[in-house]
C-alpha positions as CSV (number, residue, x, y, z in Angstrom):
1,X,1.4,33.9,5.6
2,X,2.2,30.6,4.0
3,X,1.7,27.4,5.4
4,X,4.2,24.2,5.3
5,X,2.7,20.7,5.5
6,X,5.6,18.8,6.8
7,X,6.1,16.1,3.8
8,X,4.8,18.2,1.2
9,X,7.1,18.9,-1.4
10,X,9.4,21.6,-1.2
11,X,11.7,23.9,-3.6
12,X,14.4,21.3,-4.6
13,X,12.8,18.6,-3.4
14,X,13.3,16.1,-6.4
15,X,12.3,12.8,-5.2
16,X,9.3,11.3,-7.5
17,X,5.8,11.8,-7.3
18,X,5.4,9.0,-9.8
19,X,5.7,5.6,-11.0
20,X,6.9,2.7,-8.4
21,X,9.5,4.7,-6.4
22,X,7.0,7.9,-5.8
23,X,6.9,9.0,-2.7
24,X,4.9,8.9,-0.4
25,X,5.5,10.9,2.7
26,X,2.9,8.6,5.5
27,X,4.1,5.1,3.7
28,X,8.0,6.4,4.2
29,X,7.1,6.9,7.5
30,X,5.6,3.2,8.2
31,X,8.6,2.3,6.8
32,X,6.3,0.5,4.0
33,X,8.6,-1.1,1.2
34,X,7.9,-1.8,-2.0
35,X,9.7,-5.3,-3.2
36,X,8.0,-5.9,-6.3
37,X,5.1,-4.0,-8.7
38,X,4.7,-5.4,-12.4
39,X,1.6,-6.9,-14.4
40,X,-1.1,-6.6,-12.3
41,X,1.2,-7.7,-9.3
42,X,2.8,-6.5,-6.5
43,X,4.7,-7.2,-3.0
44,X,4.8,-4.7,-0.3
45,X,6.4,-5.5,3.7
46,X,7.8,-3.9,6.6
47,X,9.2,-4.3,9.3
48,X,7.6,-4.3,12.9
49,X,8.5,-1.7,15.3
50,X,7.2,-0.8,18.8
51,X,5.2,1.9,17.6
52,X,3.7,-0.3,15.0
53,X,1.9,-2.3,17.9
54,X,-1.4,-2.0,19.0
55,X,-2.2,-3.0,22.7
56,X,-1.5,-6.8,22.3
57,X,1.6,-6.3,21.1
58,X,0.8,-7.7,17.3
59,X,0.5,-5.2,14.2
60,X,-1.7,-2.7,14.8
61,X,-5.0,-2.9,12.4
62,X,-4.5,0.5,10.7
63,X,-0.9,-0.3,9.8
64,X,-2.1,-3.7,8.1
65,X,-4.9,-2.0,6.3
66,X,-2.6,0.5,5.3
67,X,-0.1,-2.5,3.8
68,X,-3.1,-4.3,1.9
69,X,-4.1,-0.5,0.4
70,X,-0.7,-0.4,-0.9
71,X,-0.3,-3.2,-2.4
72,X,-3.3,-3.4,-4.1
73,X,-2.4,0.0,-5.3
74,X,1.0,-1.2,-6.1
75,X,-0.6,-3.8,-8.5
76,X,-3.7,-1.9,-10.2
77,X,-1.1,1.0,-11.3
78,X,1.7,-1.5,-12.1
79,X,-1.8,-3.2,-14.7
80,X,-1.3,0.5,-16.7
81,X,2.7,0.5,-16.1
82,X,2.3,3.8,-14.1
83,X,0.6,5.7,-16.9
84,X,-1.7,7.0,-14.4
85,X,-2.6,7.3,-10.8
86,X,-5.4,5.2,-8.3
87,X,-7.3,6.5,-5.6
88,X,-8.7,4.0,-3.1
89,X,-13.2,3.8,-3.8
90,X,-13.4,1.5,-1.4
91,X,-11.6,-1.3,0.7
92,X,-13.2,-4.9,2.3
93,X,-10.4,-6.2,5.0
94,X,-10.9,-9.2,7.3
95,X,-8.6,-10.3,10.1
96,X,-7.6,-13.3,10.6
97,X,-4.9,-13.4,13.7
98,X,-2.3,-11.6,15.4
99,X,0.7,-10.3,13.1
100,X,4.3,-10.1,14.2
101,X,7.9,-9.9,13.0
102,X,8.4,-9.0,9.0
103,X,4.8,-8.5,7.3
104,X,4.2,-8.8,3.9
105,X,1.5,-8.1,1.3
106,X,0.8,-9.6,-1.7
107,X,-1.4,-7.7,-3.8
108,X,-3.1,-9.1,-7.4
109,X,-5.1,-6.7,-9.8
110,X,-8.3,-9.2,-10.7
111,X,-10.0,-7.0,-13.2
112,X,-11.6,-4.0,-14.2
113,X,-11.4,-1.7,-17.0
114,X,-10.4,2.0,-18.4
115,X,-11.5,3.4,-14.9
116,X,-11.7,1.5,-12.3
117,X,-9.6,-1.8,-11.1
118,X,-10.7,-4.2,-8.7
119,X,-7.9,-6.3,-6.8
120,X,-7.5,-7.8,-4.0
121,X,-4.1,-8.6,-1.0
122,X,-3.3,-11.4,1.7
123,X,-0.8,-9.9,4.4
124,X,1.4,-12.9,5.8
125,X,3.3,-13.0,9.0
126,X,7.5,-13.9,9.9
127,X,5.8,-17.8,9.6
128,X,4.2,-17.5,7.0
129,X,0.7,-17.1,8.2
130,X,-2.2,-15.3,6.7
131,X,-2.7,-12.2,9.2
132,X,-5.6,-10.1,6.8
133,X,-6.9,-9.9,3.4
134,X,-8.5,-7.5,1.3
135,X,-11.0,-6.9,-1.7
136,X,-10.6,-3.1,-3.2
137,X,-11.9,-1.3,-5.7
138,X,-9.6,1.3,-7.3
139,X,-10.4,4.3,-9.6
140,X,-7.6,5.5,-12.2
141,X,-7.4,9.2,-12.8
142,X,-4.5,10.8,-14.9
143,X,-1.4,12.1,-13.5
144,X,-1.7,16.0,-12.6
């Protein structure tokens, strides 16, 4: 008996697992986008959407944590050009008010080394307003 993980990559499936356009099946379905990634930099958004929204009708905390984990994993693999892969060690948010409309995060390698990279991400609202921010800790591992 075989089991299918809906996402998972199937026969013929030839969309990257890679590199700045890899995909990546719970970010595609957040409807995360990835505007910029190069030198230690990076700019993730999306879009709001009702089912984004927690019970205050703002972005829902998960779904920012999720944009700040991005983007500073956009910008430590965009540090080695995509040469290898991250992992998130661990991840320091803090919010800072109620996010609506477009969201975006910037996200900034801010050192490191041959294994790990430590960065950090601001998420900013439709006016401009720091929502969160994070401090991460990132460890490189090759690509399988």
């Amino acid at each position: 008996m075989s089991l299918h993980l809906a996402g998972a990559p199937q026969a013929g499936d030839d969309r990257p697992r890679s590199g700045p356009q890899r995909h990546v099946p719970f970010s595609e379905h957040l409807g995360l986008r990835l505007e910029h990634a190069e030198g230690g930099e990076s700019l993730v958004s999306v879009v709001l959407r009702p089912e984004l929204l927690n019970n205050h009708a703002s972005g829902h905390g998960g779904l920012l944590m999720t944009l700040l984990d991005s983007a500073m994993a956009h910008a430590a693999l965009s540090r080695v050009g995509y040469a290898r892969e991250v992992v998130t060690v661990d991840m320091h948010i803090a919010f800072m008010r109620p996010a609506g409309g477009q969201l975006q995060a910037q996200g900034r390698a801010t050192g490191g080394g041959r294994s790990v990279c430590f960065c950090e991400a601001t998420v900013t609202d439709a006016d401009g307003e720091v929502a969160a921010r994070a401090m991460g800790t990132f460890r490189y591992r090759d690509i399988a």
